[in-house]
C-alpha positions as CSV (number, residue, x, y, z in Angstrom):
1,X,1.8,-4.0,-11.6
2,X,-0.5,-4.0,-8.8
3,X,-1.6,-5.0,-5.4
4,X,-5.5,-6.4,-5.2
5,X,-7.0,-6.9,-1.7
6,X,-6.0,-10.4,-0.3
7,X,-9.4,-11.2,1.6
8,X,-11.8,-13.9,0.5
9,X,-14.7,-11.1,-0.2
10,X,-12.7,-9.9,-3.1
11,X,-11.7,-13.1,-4.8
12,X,-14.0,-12.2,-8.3
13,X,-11.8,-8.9,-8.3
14,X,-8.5,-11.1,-9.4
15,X,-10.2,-12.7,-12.2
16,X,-12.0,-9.3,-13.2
17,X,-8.0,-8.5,-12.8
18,X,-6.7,-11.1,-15.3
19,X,-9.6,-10.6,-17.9
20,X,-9.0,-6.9,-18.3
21,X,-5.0,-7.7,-18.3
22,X,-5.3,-10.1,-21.5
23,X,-7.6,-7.6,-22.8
24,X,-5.4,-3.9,-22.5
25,X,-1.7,-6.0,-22.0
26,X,0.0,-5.2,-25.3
27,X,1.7,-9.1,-26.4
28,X,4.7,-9.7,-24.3
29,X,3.7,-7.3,-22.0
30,X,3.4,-8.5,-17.9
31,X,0.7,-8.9,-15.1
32,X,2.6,-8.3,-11.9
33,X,1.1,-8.8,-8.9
34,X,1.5,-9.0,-4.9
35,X,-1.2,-11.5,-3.3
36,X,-1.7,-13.2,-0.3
37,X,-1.5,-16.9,-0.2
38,X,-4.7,-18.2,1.6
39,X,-6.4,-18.0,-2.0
40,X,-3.3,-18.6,-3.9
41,X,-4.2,-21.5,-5.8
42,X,-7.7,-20.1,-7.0
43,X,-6.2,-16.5,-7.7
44,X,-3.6,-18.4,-9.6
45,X,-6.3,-20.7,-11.6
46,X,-7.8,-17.2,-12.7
47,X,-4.8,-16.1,-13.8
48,X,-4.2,-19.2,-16.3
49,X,-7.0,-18.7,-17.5
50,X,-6.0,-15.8,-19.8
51,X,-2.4,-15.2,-19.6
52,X,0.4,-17.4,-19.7
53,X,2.5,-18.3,-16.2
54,X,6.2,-16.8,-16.2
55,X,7.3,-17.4,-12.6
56,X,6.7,-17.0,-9.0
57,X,9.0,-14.6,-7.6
58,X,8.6,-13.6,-3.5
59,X,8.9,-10.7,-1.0
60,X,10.7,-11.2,2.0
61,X,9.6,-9.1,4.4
62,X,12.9,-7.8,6.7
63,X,12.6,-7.9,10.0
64,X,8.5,-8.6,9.8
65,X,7.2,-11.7,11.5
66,X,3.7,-11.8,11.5
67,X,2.0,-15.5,12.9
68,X,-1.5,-16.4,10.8
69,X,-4.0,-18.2,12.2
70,X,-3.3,-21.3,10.9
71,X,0.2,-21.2,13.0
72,X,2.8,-20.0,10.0
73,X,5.0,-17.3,10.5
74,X,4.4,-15.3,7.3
75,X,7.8,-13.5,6.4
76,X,7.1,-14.1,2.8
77,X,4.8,-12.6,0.1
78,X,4.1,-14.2,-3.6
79,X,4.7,-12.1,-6.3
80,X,2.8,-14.0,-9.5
81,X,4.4,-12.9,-12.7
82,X,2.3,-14.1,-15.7
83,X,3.0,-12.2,-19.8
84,X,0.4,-12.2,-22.7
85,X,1.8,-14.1,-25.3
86,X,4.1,-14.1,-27.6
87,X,7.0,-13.6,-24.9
88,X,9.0,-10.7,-26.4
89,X,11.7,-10.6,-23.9
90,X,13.2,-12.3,-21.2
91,X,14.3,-10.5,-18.2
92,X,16.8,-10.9,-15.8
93,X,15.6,-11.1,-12.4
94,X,16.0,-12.1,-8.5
95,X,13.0,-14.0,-7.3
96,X,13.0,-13.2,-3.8
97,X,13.5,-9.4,-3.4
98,X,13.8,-8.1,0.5
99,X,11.4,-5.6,1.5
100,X,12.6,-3.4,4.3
101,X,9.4,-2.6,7.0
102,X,7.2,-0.5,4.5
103,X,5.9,3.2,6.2
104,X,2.6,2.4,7.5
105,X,1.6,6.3,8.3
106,X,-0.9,6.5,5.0
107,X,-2.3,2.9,5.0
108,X,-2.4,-0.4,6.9
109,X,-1.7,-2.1,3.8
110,X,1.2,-0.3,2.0
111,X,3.7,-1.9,0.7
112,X,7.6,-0.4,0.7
113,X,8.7,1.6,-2.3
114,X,12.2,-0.1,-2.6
115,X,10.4,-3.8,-4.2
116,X,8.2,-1.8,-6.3
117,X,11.2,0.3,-8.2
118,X,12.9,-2.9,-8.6
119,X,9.7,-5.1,-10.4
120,X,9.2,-2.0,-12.2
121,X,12.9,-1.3,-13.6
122,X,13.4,-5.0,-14.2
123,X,10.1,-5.8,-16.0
124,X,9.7,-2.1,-18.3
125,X,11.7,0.3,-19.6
126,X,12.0,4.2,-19.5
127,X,8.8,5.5,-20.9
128,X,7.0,2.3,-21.0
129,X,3.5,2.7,-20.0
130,X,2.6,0.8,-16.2
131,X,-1.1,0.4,-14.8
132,X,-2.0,-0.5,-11.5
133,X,-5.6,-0.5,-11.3
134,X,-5.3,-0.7,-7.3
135,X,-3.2,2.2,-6.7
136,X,-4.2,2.3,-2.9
137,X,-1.4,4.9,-1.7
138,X,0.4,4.8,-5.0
139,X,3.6,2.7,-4.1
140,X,3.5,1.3,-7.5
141,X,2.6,5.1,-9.1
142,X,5.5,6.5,-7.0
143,X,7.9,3.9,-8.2
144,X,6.9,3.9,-11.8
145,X,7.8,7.9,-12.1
146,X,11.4,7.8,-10.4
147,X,11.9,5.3,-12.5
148,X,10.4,7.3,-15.4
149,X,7.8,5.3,-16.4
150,X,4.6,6.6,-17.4
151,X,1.5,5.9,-14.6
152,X,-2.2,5.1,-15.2
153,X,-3.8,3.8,-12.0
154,X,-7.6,3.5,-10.6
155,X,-8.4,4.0,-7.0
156,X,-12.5,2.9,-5.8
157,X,-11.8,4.7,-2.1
158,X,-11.9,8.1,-1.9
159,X,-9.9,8.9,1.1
160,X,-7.7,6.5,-0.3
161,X,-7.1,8.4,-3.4
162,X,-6.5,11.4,-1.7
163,X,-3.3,9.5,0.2
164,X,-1.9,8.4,-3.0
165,X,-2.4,12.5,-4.3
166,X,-0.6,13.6,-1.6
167,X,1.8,10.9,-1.2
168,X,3.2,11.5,-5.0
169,X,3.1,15.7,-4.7
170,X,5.2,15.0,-1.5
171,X,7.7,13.3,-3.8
172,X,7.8,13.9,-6.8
């Protein structure tokens, strides 16, 4: 489960992303992952590329109205749910999960714990092993350990790192 960065700059990163899942995913086990949608159809194209599609779930964002620049009035995030095969399992699921306004105070792009506990106690189970090799502030590390899952994540920024540190002593 994780969260890549959404600009065009980092494109390469979601196929670097997909490789590396069909690689370490155990079979049946899930990519989940937030993305923008200006590059939705190439990030998606990388993703069939080594894993097989499951669905396309969404984030509604509460209360958030943010206008693009091409004029759309983005209250909606994709959340791209692909498996290495065989399937095991399926699961049971809502694909459009609300997302209250996430807390903004470590990083401009943090995303709200509540979706994250939700993917993660629909789509593993207690002790089940979850990577997010963009951990940014740890929403995804956070939610994985209340919901007593076990946490491997990568962080590149330093200061960033620190956040996602503190941010889990504070709650955990």
């Amino acid at each position: 489960m994780t969260d890549p960065p959404y600009p065009k700059k980092y494109l390469y990163l979601w196929e670097d992303l997909a490789r590396e899942a069909e690689r370490v995913l155990k079979p049946g086990g899930f990519l989940i992952s937030y993305s923008g949608q200006y590059h939705l159809l190439q990030i998606l194209d990388y993703f069939k590329k080594y894993l097989e599609y499951y669905w396309l779930a969404g984030l509604n964002h509460i209360g958030k109205k943010r206008m693009l620049p091409n004029l759309v009035v983005n209250r909606m995030k994709p959340i791209l749910i692909f498996y290495k095969p065989p399937l095991k399992r399926k699961i049971s699921f809502s694909d459009l999960i609300d997302s209250p306004a996430p807390d903004k105070r470590f990083h401009e792009w943090q995303q709200s714990i509540e979706p994250a506990e939700y993917l993660v106690s629909r789509f593993s189970l207690p002790n089940d092993l979850v990577l997010d090799p963009f951990v940014g502030t740890g929403t995804f590390a956070l939610a994985s350990i209340k919901r007593k899952r076990r946490f491997i994540g990568f962080e590149i920024d330093p200061a960033t790192y620190k956040i996602a540190l503190n941010r889990l002593k504070q709650n955990i």
